[in-house]
Residue frames relative to the residue before (quaternion, step in Angstrom):
aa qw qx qy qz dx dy dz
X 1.0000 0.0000 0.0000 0.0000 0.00 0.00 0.00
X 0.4989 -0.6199 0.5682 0.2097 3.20 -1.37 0.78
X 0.6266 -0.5147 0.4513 0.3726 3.24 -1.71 0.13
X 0.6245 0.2728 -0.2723 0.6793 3.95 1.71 -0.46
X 0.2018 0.5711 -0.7527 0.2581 3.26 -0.15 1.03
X 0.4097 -0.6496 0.6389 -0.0441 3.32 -1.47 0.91
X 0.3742 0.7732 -0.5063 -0.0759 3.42 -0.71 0.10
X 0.3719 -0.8486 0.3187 0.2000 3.27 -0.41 1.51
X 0.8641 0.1438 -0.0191 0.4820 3.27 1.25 -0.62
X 0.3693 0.8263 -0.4060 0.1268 3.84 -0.04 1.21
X 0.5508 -0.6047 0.4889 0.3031 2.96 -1.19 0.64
X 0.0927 -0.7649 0.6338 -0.0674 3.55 -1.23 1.10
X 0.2403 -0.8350 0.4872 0.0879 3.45 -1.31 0.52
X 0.2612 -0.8335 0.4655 0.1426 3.64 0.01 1.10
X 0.0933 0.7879 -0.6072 0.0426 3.89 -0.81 0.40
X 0.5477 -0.5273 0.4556 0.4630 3.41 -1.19 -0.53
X 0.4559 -0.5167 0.4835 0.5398 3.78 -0.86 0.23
X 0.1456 -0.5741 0.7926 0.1450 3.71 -1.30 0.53
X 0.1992 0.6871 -0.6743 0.1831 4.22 0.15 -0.26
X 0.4129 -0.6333 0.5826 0.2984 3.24 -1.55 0.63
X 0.7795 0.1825 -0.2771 0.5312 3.81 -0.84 1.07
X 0.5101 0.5849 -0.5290 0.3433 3.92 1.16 -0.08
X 0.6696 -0.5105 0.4459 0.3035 3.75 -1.05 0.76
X 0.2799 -0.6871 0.5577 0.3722 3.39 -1.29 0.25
X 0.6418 -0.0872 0.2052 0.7338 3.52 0.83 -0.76
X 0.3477 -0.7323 0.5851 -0.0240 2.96 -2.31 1.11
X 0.0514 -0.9288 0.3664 0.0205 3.39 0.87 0.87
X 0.2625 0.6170 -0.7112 0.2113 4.52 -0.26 0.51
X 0.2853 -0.5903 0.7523 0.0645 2.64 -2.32 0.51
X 0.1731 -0.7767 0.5995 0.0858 3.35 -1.35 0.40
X 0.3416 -0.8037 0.3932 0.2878 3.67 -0.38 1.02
X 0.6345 -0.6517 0.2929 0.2948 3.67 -0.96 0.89
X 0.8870 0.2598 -0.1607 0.3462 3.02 1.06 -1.15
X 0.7040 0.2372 -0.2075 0.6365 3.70 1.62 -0.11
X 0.7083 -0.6052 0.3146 0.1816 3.59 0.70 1.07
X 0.5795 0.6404 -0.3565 0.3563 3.58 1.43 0.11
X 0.2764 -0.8435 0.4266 0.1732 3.29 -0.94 1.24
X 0.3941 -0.5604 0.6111 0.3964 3.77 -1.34 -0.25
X 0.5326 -0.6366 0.4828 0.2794 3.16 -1.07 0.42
X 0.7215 -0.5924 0.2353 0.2705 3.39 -0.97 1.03
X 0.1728 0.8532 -0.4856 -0.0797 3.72 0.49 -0.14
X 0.0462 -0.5738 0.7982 0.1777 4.53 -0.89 0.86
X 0.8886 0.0469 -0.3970 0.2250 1.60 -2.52 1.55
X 0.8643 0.1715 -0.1607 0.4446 3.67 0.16 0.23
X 0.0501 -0.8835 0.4657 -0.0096 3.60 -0.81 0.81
X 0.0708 -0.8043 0.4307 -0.4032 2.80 1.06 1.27
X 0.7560 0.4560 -0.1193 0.4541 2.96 -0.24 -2.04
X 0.8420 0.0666 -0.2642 0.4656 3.58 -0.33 -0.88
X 0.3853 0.5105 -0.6246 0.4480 4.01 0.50 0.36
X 0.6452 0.4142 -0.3498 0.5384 4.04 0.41 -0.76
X 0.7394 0.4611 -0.3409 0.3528 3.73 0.13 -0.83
X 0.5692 0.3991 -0.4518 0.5591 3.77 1.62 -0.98
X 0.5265 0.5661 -0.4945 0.3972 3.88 0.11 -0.58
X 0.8184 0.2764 -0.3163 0.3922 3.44 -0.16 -1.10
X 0.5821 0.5352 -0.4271 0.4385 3.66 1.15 -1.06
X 0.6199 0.4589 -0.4240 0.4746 4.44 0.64 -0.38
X 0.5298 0.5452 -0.4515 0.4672 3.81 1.18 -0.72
X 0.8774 0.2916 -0.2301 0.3037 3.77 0.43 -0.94
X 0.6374 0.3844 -0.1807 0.6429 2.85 1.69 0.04
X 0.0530 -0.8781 0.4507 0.1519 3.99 0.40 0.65
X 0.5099 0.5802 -0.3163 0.5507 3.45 1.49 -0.04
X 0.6731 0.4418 -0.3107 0.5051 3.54 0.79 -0.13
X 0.0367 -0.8250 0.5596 -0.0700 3.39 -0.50 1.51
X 0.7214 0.5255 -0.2439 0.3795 3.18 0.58 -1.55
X 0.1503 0.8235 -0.5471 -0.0021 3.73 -1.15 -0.25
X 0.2626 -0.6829 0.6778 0.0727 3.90 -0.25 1.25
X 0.5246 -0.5649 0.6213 -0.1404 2.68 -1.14 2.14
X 0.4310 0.6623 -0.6100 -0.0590 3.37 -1.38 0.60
X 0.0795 -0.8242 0.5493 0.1127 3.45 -1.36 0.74
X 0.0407 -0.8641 0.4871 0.1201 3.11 -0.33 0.89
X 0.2893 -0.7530 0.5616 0.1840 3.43 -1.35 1.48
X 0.3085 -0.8437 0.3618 0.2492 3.28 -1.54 0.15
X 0.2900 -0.7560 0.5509 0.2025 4.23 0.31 1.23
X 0.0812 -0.5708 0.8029 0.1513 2.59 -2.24 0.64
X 0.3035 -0.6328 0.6695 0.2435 3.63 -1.54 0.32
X 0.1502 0.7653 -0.6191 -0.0920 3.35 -1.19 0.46
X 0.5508 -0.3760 0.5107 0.5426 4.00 -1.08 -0.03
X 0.2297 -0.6543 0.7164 0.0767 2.91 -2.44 0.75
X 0.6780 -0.5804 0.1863 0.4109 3.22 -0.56 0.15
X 0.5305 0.6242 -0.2247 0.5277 3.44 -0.12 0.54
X 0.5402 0.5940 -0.1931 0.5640 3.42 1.52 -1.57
X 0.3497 -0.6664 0.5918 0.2887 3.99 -1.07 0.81
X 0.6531 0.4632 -0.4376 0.4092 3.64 0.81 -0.21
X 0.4088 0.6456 -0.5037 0.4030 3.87 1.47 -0.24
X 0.8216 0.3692 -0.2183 0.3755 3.59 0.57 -1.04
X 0.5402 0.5602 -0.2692 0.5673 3.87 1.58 0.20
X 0.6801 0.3590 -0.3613 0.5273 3.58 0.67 -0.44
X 0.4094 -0.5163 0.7116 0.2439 3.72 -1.69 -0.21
X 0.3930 -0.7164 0.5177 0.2537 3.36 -0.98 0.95
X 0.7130 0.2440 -0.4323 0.4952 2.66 -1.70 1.65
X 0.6279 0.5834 -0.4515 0.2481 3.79 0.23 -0.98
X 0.3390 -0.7112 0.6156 -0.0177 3.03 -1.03 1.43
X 0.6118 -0.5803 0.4405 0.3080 3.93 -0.65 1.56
């Protein structure tokens, strides 16, 4: 394939990254009403579920709290896919 290859129609496969050293999931919170965060913590959420808890203990007016977890995807060709037959299984960009 060319750099202007085109391809109008393929088939693709979503997954989680599995990469060696790639994160399972990034979990922090951020309090609603005065803007303090938990530190970030991959792969476990624990920590900042304990950290809103304690941060509403010192603050009892602070209730709310925006969750985030971020996950990480890979795409790869499927069979069928012209890049299925260009890549080496497994190879990782």
């Amino acid at each position: 394939m060319t750099p202007h290859t085109i391809i109008t129609a393929a088939e693709w496969t979503l997954s989680a990254e599995s990469a060696e050293g790639a994160p399972q999931a990034i979990f922090s919170a951020t309090c609603v009403t005065c803007g303090a965060e938990a530190q970030p913590v991959d792969g476990e959420r624990l920590p900042v579920e304990v950290w809103a808890l304690k941060h509403t203990g010192l603050h009892p007016t602070h209730r709310q709290f925006k969750a985030v977890t971020e996950c990480f995807w890979r795409v790869e060709p499927a069979p069928g896919n012209p890049y299925w037959e260009t890549e080496p299984r497994g190879a990782r960009p």
